[in-house]
C-alpha positions in Angstrom: 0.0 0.0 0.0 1.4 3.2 -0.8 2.7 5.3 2.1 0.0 8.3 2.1 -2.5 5.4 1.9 -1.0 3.5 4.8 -1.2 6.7 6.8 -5.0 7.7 5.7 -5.8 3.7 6.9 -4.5 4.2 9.8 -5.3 7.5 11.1 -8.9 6.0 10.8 -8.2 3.3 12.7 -7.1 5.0 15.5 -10.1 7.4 15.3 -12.0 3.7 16.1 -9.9 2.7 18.7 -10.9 3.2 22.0 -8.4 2.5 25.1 -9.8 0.9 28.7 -7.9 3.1 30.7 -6.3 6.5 31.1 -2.8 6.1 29.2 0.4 6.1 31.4 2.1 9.7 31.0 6.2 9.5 31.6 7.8 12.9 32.2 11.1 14.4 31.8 13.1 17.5 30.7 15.7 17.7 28.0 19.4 18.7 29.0 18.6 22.2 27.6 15.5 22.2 30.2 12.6 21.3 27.3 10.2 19.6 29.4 9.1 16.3 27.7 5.6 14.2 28.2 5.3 10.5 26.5 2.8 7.9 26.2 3.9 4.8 24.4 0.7 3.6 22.1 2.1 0.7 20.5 -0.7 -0.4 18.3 -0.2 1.3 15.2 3.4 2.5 13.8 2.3 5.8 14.0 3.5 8.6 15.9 2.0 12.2 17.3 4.4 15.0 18.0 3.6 18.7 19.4 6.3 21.0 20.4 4.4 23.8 22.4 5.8 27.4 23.5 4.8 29.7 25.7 4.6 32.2 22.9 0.9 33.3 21.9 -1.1 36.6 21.3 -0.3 37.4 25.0 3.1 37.8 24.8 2.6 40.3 21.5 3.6 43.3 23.2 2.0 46.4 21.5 1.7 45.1 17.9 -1.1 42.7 18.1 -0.5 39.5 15.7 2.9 39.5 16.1 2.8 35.5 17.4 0.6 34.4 15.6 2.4 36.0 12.3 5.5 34.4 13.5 4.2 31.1 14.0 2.5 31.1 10.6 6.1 31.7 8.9 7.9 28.8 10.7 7.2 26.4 7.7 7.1 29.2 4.7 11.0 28.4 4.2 13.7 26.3 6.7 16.7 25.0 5.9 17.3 26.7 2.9 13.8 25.1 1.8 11.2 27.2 0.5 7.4 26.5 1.5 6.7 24.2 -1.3 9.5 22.3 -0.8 9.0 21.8 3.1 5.5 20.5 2.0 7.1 18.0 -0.6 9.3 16.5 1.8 6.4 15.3 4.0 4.4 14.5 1.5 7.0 12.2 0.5 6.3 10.6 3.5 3.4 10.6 4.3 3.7 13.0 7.4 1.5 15.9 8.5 2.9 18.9 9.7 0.9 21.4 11.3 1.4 24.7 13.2 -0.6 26.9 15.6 -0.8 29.9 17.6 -3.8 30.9 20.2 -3.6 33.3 23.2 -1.5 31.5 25.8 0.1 29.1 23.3 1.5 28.3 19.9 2.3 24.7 18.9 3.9 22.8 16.5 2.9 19.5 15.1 3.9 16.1 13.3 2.4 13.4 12.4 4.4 10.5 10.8 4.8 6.5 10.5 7.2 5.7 12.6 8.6 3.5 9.8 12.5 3.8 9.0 11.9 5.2 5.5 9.5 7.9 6.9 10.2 9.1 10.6 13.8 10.1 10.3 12.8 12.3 7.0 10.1 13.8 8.8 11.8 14.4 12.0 14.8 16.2 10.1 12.1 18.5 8.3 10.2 18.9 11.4 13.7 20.0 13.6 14.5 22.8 10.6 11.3 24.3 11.0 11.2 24.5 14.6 15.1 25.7 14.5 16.6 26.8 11.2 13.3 29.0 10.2 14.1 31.6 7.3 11.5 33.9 7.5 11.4 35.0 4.2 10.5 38.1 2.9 8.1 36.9 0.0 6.3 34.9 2.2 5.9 37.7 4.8 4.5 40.2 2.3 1.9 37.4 1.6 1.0 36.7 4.7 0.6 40.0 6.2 -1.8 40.7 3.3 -3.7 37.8 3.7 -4.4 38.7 7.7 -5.1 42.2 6.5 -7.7 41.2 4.0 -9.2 38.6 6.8 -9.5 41.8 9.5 -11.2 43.7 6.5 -13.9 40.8 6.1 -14.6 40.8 10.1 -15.9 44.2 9.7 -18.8 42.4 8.0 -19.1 39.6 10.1 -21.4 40.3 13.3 -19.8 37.5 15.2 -16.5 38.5 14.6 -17.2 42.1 15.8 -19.1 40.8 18.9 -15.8 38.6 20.0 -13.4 41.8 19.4 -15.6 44.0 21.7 -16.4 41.2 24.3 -12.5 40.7 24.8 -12.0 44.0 25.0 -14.3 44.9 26.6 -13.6 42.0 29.5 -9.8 42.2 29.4 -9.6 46.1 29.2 -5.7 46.7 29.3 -4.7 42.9 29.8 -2.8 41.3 27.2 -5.5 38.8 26.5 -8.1 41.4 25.6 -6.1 41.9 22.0 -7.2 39.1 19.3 -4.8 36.9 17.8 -5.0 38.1 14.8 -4.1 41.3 15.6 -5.5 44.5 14.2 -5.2 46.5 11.0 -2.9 49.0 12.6 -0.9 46.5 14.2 0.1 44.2 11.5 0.5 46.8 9.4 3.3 47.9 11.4 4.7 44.3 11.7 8.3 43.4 9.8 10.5 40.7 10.1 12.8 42.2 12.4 9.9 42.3 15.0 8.8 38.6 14.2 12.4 37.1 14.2 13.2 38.9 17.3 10.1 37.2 18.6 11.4 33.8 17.4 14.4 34.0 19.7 13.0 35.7 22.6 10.1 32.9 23.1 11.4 29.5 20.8 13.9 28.6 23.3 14.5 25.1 25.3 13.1 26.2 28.1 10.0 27.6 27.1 9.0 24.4 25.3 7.0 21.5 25.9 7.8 18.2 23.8 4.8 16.0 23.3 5.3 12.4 22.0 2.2 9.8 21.5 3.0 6.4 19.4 4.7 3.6 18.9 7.7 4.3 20.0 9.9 3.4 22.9 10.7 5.4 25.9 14.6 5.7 24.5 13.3 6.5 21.1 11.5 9.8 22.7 14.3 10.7 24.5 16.4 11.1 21.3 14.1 12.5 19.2 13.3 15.0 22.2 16.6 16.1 22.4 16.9 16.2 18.6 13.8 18.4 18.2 15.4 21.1 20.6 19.1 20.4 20.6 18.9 23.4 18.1 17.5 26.1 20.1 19.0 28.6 22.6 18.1 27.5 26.5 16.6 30.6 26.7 15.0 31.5 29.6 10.8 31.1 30.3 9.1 34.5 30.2 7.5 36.8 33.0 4.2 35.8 34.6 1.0 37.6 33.3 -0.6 40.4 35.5 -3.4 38.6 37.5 -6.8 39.2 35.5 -9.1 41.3 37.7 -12.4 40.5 38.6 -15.1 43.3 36.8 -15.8 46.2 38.6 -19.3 46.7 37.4 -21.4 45.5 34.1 -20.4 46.8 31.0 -22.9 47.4 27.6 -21.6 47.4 24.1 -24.2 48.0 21.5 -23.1 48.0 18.0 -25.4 48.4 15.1 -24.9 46.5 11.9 -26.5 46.1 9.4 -27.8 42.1 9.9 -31.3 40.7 10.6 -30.1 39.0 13.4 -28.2 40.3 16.8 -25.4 38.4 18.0 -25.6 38.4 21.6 -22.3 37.8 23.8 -22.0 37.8 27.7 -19.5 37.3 30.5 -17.0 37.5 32.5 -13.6 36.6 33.6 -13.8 32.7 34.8 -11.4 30.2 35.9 -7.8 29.4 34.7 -6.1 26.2 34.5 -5.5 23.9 37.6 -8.4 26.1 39.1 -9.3 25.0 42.5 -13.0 25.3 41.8 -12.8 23.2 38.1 -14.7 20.7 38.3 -18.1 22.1 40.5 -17.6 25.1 37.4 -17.2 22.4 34.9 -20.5 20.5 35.7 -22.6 23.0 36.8 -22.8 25.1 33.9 -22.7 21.7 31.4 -26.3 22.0 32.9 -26.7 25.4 32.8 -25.7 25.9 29.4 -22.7 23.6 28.0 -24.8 20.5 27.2 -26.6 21.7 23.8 -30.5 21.6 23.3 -30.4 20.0 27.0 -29.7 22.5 28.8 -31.1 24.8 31.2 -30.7 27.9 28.8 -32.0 25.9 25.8 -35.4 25.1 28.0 -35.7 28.4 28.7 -34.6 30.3 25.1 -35.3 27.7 22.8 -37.9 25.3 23.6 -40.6 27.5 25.5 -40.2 30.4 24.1 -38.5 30.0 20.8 -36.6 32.9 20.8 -32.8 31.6 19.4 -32.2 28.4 17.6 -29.4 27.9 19.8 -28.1 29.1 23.0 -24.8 28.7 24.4 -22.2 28.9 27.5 -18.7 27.7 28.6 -15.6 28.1 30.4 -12.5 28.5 28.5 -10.0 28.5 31.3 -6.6 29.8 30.4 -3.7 30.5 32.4 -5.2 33.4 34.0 -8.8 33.8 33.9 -10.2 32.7 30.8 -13.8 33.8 30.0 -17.0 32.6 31.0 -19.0 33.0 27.7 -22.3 32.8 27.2 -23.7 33.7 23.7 -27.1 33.3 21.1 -28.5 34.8 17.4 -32.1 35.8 17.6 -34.2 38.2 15.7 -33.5 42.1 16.5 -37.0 42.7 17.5 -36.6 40.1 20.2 -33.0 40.5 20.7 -33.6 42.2 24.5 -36.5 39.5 25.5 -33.6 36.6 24.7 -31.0 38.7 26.6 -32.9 39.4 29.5 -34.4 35.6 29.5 -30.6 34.3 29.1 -29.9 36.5 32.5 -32.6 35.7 34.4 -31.8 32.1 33.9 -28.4 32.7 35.1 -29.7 34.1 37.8 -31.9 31.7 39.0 -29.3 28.8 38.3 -27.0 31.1 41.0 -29.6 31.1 43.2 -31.1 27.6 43.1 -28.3 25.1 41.7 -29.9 22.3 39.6 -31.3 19.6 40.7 -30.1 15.7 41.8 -32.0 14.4 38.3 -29.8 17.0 36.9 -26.6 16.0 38.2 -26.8 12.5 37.7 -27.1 13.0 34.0 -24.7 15.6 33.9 -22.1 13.3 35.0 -23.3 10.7 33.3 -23.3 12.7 30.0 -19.6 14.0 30.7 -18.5 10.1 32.5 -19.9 8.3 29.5 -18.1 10.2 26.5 -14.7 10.2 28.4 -13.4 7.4 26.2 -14.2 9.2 23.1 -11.7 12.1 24.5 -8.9 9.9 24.6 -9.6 7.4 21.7 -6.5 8.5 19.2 -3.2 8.9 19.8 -3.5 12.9 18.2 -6.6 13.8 21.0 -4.3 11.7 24.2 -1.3 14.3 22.4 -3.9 17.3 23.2 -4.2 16.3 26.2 -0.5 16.0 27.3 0.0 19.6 26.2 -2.8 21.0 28.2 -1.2 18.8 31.2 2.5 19.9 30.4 1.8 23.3 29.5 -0.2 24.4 32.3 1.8 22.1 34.9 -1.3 20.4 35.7 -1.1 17.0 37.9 0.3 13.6 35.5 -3.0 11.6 37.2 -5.0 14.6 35.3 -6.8 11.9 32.9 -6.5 9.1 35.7 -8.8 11.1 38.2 -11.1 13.2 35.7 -14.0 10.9 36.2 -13.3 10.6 39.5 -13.5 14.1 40.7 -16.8 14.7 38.1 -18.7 11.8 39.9 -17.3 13.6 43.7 -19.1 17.1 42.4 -22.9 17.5 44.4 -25.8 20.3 44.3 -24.2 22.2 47.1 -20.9 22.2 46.0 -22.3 23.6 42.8 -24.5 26.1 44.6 -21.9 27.7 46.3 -19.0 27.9 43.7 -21.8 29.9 41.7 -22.8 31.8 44.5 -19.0 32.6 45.0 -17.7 33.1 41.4 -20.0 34.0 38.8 -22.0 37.8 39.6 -24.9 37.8 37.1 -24.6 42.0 38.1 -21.4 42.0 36.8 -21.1 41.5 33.0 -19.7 42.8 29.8 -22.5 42.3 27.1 -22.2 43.0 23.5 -25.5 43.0 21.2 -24.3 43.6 17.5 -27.6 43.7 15.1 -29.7 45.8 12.9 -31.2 49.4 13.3 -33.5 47.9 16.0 -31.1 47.9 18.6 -31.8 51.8 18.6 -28.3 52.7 19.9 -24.4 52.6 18.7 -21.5 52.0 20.8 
């Protein structure tokens, strides 16, 4: 079978296969102080590779997009390879290369057989990227257009405007109030000076964290860690972020556009990584509002009074305090009825907690799709970085079901009660005429 075949086969596989229990995570550092997290999954030849830095939009600085511009030109030339010929070699392979760059993080990744004729080509291809980058200047001209075009087309995108004015709005002068993507000031004044000083201030050894899921053996991922990073300065990790702050008071953003349908975003700052108060969080609001047309918002919004198709809200926790979002689309002319019944449900769940029924199906909801989280080697690889990257416990996966089956109503109630202030939100409505205000 041909090798790209071979690869598709078995990446489909893996997608089938589901493991009895939580995979066993081995930990280490390089010598250059890369710390390294492995799981051996022997069943396929197949490995899953993620090199993770602390290097996203929040250590940009004052030009917005600045690391996630730098990220994108990693694999536009390396090596003396241009972009084209980088993409060659792994096709040649069969590998996947893929790169990254969010607020807290940006990651590379590898896929590859593990096979002699593919995995030391792909790892040699994969270590010039991540150390030998070019940044050239074609490329960068390209690329800078491209994001410049994309901020254009947000203006006419009401989602797109709600999430830049939530963020800011939430975040005010904290780094993680700026989007990824920057603005069109911002990346206008990018150059590679700026982004290759980036490179070397944040893609060092000891801001990185190696991930390695396959079949390989413990000594294998010890060499190919220290290949993958042998290349970098040691570097040194950056500053802790300022602490996010809790809100004040409630802030209102309206913003008319011209749409037939408001998009509605609210919140506030939530939990971060490793939070003490995770898993109560985590459970109560898959009732309240993370558990689709099940959920306590839905009943309300959706089914009795029809007022949004869908309704929505989640934690994204973060190294600091990640937002609590909650969001819908409805019609302009109801847009303040949806708003104030999203609210008032809030408020209620604050106040009352769900109920027993409630919480046994929440759990056995979030219990019963565990193995589906951790059913390929490139979703166990997620996993590891979120552990690694956050420093969060190696028994993270071991106990998850665990500490959502210890969760009660009371616990619930009173992480609620102590957290979340329905008085205390940003809101953004961005919609039609209707709306009878501008921001």
């Amino acid at each position: 079978m041909p090798t790209k075949l071979w690869l598709l086969a078995c990446s489909l596989m893996i997608a089938t296969t589901q493991l009895v229990a939580s995979p066993k995570i081995e930990h280490w550092q390089t010598t250059n102080g890369g710390q390294v997290y492995f799981v051996s999954a022997p069943e396929l030849p197949m490995v899953d590779i993620q090199v993770v830095f602390d290097a996203g939009s929040a250590r940009d600085g004052q030009l917005a997009g600045t690391a996630l511009l730098t990220n994108a030109m990693l694999n536009e030339g390396a090596g003396g390879l241009n972009a084209d010929q980088i993409a060659v070699k792994f096709e040649d392979v069969g590998a996947h290369f893929s790169n990254s760059s969010r607020r807290d993080m940006a990651a590379l990744s590898l896929r590859s057989l593990t096979t002699e004729d593919a995995l030391p080509a792909a790892l040699t291809m994969f270590t010039d990227i991540l150390t030998k980058p070019d940044f050239p200047l074609d490329s960068f001209d390209r690329i800078q257009k491209q994001i410049l075009i994309s901020l254009q087309a947000e203006k006419q995108s009401p989602s797109a405007i709600a999430s830049r004015a939530f963020y800011s709005g939430l975040y005010g002068e904290h780094p993680y109030a700026a989007m990824p993507i920057g603005n069109e000031v911002s990346v206008g004044q990018l150059n590679l000076a700026v982004l290759e000083a980036f490179y070397k201030q944040y893609y060092v050894a000891n801001n990185a964290t190696v991930i390695l899921v396959g079949a390989i053996s413990k000594q294998q991922a010890e060499m190919i860690a220290e290949q993958l990073l042998s290349g970098l300065e040691a570097g040194d990790k950056p500053t802790k972020m300022n602490k996010v702050m809790p809100l004040a008071q409630a802030k209102q953003v309206v913003i008319n556009h011209p749409s037939s349908q408001t998009h509605i975003v609210m919140g506030q700052p939530g939990m971060n990584r490793g939070d003490a108060d995770y898993f109560a969080l985590y459970v109560g609001n898959h009732i309240l509002g993370g558990s689709g047309l099940v959920s306590q918002l839905s009943n309300e919004v959706r089914e009795k009074r029809g007022l949004s198709y869908s309704v929505y809200s989640y934690f994204r926790p973060m190294r600091e305090l990640g937002p609590y979002q909650f969001g819908l689309q409805t019609r302009n002319d109801q847009a303040q009825q949806a708003l104030s019944v999203m609210k008032q449900t809030l408020v209620d769940f604050i106040d009352k907690g769900p109920t027993e029924a409630e919480l046994i199906a929440a759990k056995q909801n979030i219990t019963g799709g565990f193995a589906l989280r951790v059913d390929s080697n490139s979703k166990i690889a997620g996993y590891l970085a979120v552990i690694g990257f956050y420093d969060l416990p190696l028994t993270y996966l071991d106990t998850f079901k665990q500490s959502v089956n210890a969760v009660t109503v009371e616990q619930i109630k009173e992480v609620f009660s102590r957290r979340i202030d329905a008085d205390k939100m940003v809101t953004v409505l961005v919609g039609g005429q209707q709306l009878g205000a501008t921001k």
